[in-house]
N, C-alpha and C positions, 0 to 999 in steps of 0.2 A: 365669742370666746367660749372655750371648753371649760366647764364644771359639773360637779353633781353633789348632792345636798340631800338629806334625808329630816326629816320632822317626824313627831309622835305627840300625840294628846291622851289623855281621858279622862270624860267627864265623869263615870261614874256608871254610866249607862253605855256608852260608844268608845271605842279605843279607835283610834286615826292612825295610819301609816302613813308619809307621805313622802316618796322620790322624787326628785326634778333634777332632772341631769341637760345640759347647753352645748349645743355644736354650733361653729360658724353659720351665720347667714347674714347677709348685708341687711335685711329687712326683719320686725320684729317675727315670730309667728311661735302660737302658744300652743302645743297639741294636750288634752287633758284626756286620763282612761278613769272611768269612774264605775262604779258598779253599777249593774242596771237598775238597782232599785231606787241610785238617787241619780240618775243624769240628767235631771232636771236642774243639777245646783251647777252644770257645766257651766252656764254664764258666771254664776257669781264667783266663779273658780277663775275664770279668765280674766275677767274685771279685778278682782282682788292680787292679779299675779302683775298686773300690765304696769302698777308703780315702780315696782322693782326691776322690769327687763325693759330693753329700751330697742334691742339689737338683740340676733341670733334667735334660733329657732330652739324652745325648749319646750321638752319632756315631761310632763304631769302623770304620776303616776299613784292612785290615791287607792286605799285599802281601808274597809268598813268594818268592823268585828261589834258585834253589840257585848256587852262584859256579863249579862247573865244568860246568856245562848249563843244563837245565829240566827243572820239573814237568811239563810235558805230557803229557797221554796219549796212549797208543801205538793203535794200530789191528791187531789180529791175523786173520788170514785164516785159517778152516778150511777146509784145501783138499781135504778130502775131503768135506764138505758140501757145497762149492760142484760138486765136480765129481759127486757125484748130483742134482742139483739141475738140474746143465744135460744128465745123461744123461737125466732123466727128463723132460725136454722133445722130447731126439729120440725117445724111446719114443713119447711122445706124438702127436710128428709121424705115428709109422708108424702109429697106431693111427686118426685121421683121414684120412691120407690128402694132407697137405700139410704143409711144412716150418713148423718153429716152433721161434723161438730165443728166449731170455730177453735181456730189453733189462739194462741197468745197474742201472735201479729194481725190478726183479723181485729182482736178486742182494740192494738195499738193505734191502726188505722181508723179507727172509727170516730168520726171527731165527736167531742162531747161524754164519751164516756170515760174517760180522764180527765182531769184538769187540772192544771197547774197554776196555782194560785199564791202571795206573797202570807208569808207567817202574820204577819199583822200590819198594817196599816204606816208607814216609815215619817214622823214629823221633820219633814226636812230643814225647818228653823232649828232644829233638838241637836241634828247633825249637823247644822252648819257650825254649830257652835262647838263641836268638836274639830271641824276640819280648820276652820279659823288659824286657829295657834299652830295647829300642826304645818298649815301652808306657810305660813310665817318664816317658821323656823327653817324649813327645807330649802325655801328661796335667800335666805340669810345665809347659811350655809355655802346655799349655791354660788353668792356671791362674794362670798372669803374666799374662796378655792379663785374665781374669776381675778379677785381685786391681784392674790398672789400670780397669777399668771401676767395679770396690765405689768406688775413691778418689772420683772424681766421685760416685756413690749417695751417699754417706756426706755430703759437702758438703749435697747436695741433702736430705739427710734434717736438718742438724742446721739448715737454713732454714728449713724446712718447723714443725719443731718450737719453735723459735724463735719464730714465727709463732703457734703454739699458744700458747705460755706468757703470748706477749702479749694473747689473747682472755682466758687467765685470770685476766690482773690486772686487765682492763676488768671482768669479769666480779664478781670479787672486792670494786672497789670500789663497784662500785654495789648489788649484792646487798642489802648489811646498812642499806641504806637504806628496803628497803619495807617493814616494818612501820610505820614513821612516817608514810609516803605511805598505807596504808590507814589506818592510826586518821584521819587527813586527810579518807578519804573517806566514813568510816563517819562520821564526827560532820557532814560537808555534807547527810548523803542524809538524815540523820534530823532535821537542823536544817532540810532544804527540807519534809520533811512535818512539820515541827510540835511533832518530839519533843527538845526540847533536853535533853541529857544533861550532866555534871559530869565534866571530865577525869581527876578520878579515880574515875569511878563504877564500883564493883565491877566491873557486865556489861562495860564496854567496856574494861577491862582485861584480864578474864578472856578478851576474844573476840578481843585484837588478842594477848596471849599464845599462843594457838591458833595463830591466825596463822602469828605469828612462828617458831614452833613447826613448823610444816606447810613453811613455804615456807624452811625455815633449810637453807643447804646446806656449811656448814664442815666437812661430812665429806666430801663429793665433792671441795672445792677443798684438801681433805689428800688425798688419795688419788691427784687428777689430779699434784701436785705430786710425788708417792710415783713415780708412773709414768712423770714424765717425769727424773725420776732414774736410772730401773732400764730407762730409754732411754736414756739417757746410757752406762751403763755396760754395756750387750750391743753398742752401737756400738764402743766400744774395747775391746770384747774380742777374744783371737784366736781364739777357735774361729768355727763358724759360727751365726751368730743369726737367720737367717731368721722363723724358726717362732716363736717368746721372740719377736720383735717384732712379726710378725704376731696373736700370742694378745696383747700390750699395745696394740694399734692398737682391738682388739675391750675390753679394757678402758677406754681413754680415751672410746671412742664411747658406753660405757654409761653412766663418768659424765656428760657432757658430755649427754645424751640425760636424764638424771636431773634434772641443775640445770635441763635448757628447760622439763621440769613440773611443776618445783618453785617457780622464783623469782617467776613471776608478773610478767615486768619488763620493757616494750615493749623496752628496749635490751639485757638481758640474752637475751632470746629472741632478737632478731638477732645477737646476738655468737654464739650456740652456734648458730647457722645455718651462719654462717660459716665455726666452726671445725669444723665437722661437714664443709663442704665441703672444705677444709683438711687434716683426717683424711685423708678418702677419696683424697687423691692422694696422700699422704701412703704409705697401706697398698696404692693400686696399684704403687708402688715398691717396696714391699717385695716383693712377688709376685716380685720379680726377680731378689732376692739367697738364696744357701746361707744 
């Protein structure tokens, strides 16, 4: 699910920004930007974020300000490097024959006579305890803005579902009609060649029992029923149900997939087209949600 969440601390010493913005993903995955002075606390940034997201790929986006300066780093000069550096050019000079002096970019190049060094020394317990609160808040944020997007899913799913229940009471009624429709057709085909049978004649009992037998589907239309209850109840539930409805979404489609080759029933076979199609926007939805 899509959100985004902003947090802020300060302890007195460290001031904390902290963004975490959520896009779709079927799978959790946490990306964290930290300053380089502390990407050491990347773990505990990740660990501390993992209670709150469950599902979907989010954004960490964290900002360090110390409250009586900055982190910046320093630039040191070794000036004794530098100044062999530029003697050993006039050496040079006298060894050619003609003056030669090092431009700016010679002194750049030269490793060791710059150095780039941190302002002081960063207690990364000092800062964790600024980022703490701050991550808190960002991720809490992040999941008001989520919880208001599930409210709308959740409508949209018990529509959607609603919509399903009503294929299977189409479904339902017409079913336990076609044994009757075939014994129907079996005693036409054999009265058009010639062979009149007795409505109760053993074989054409025995054969429309078969039948009936083959194409019965009162265990799918218990099952679907079973499944769209234990949908019912992972939507009001409060933990997170993603998964539990995505694995019933893969249940429903199998019976639903069961009765179309089973019933043998021009209108039953279009009802489970339908709800098949039905299904499937149904489970793209769900893709969406923890």
């Amino acid at each position: 699910m899509t959100g985004f969440g902003r947090g802020t601390h300060n302890t007195g010493c460290w001031t904390v920004s902290v963004e975490a913005s959520s896009v779709n993903r079927k799978q959790v995955e946490i990306a964290v930007n930290l300053p380089r002075q502390i990407q050491a606390l990347e773990y505990r940034v990740r660990q501390a974020s993992l209670p709150h997201i469950s599902r979907g790929r989010v954004q960490l986006s964290i900002k360090l300000e110390r409250v009586d300066g900055d982190i910046s780093a320093l630039i040191r000069i070794n000036n004794e490097l530098a100044r062999s550096f530029e003697s050993a050019f006039a050496e040079l000079s006298l060894i050619i024959g003609r003056p030669l002096s090092p431009t700016p970019a010679d002194f750049l190049r030269q490793p060791g006579i710059m150095e780039i060094g941190e302002a002081d020394i960063i207690d990364l317990d000092e800062v964790w305890e600024a980022i703490s609160p701050a991550l808190d808040q960002a991720l809490a944020n992040l999941n008001a803005m989520r919880a208001e997007e599930g409210k709308h899913l959740r409508e949209d799913f018990l529509a959607r579902l609603g919509q399903l229940m009503a294929f299977t009471q189409v479904i339902s009624k017409h079913a336990p009609s076609r044994p009757a429709r075939q014994r129907e057709i079996l005693m036409k085909r054999l009265s058009d060649i010639g062979i009149p049978l007795e409505l109760d004649d053993e074989r054409l009992v025995r054969e429309i029992a078969l039948f009936a037998d083959r194409c019965d589907i009162s265990e799918e239309i218990t099952r679907l029923h079973s499944h769209f209850a234990k949908f019912h109840s992972y939507i009001d539930a409060s933990e997170a149900a993603g998964r539990p409805l995505d694995f019933l979404c893969q249940e429903l489609f199998r019976e639903f997939n069961t009765i179309g080759s089973k019933a043998n029933h021009a209108l039953v076979a279009q009802t489970v087209v339908e709800a098949k199609t039905e299904l499937e926007k149904l489970r793209e939805q769900i893709q969406n949600i923890e």
